[in-house]
C-alpha positions in Angstrom: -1.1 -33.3 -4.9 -3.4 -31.1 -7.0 -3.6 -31.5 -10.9 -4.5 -29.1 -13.4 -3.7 -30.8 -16.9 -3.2 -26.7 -18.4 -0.1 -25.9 -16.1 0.4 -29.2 -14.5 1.0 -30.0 -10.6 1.4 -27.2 -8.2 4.3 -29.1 -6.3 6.0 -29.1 -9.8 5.5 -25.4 -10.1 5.9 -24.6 -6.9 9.7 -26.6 -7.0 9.7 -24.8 -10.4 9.6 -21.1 -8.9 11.7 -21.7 -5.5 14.6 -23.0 -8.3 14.5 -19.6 -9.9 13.4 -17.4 -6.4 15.3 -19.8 -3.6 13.7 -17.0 -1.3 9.9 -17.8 -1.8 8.6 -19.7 0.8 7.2 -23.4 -0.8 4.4 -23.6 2.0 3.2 -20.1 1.1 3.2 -21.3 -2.3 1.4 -23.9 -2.3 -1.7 -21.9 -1.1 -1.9 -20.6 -4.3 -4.1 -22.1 -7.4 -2.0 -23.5 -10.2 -2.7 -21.0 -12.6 -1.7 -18.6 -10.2 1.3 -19.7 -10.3 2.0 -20.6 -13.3 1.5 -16.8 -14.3 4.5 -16.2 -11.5 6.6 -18.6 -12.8 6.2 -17.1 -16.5 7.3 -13.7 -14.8 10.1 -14.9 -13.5 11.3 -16.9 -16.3 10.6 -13.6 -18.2 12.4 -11.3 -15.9 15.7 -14.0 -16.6 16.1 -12.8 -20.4 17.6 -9.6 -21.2 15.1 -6.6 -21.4 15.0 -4.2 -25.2 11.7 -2.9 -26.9 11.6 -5.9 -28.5 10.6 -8.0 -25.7 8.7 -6.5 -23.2 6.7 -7.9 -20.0 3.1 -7.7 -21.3 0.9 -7.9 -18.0 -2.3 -10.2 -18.5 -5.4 -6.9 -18.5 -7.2 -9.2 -15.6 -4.4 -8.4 -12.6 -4.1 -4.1 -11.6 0.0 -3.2 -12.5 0.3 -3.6 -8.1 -1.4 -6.5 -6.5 -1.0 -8.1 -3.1 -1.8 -11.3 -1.6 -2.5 -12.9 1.8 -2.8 -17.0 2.5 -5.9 -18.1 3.9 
C-alpha cells in the first residue's frame, strides 16, 4: 500500500473514484501516483455538483485542456 500523507493511500482513492465512476478499472488505477489521482477524484466529485458561472471547473495550468495516458 503506498502512502502519501497530502492525499492519503492510493487504494483509498482509488476505492474513492471507482464509487463515483463504477466503470474505471481499479488495477489501471492503481498505476497511477496518488496525486494523480487525487486531482481525478476532485474532478469527479466536481463534475457531481450542479454547473452555473458561479462554480466553474478551473483546470490546474500544469495539465493541456486534452491529456491521455497509458500504464506502464
Amino acid at each position: 500500500m503506498t502512502i502519501d500523507r497530502a492525499t492519503g493511500t492510493v487504494d483509498h482513492l482509488v476505492e474513492s473514484i471507482v464509487a463515483l465512476n463504477p466503470g474505471a478499472d481499479r488495477g489501471w488505477l492503481v498505476s497511477f501516483d496518488a496525486y494523480d489521482l487525487h486531482r481525478y477524484l476532485q474532478h469527479l466529485e466536481s463534475a457531481q455538483e450542479p454547473r452555473d458561472k458561479s462554480t466553474p471547473w478551473e483546470r490546474l495550468g500544469d495539465t493541456p485542456a486534452i491529456v491521455t495516458r497509458t500504464s506502464n
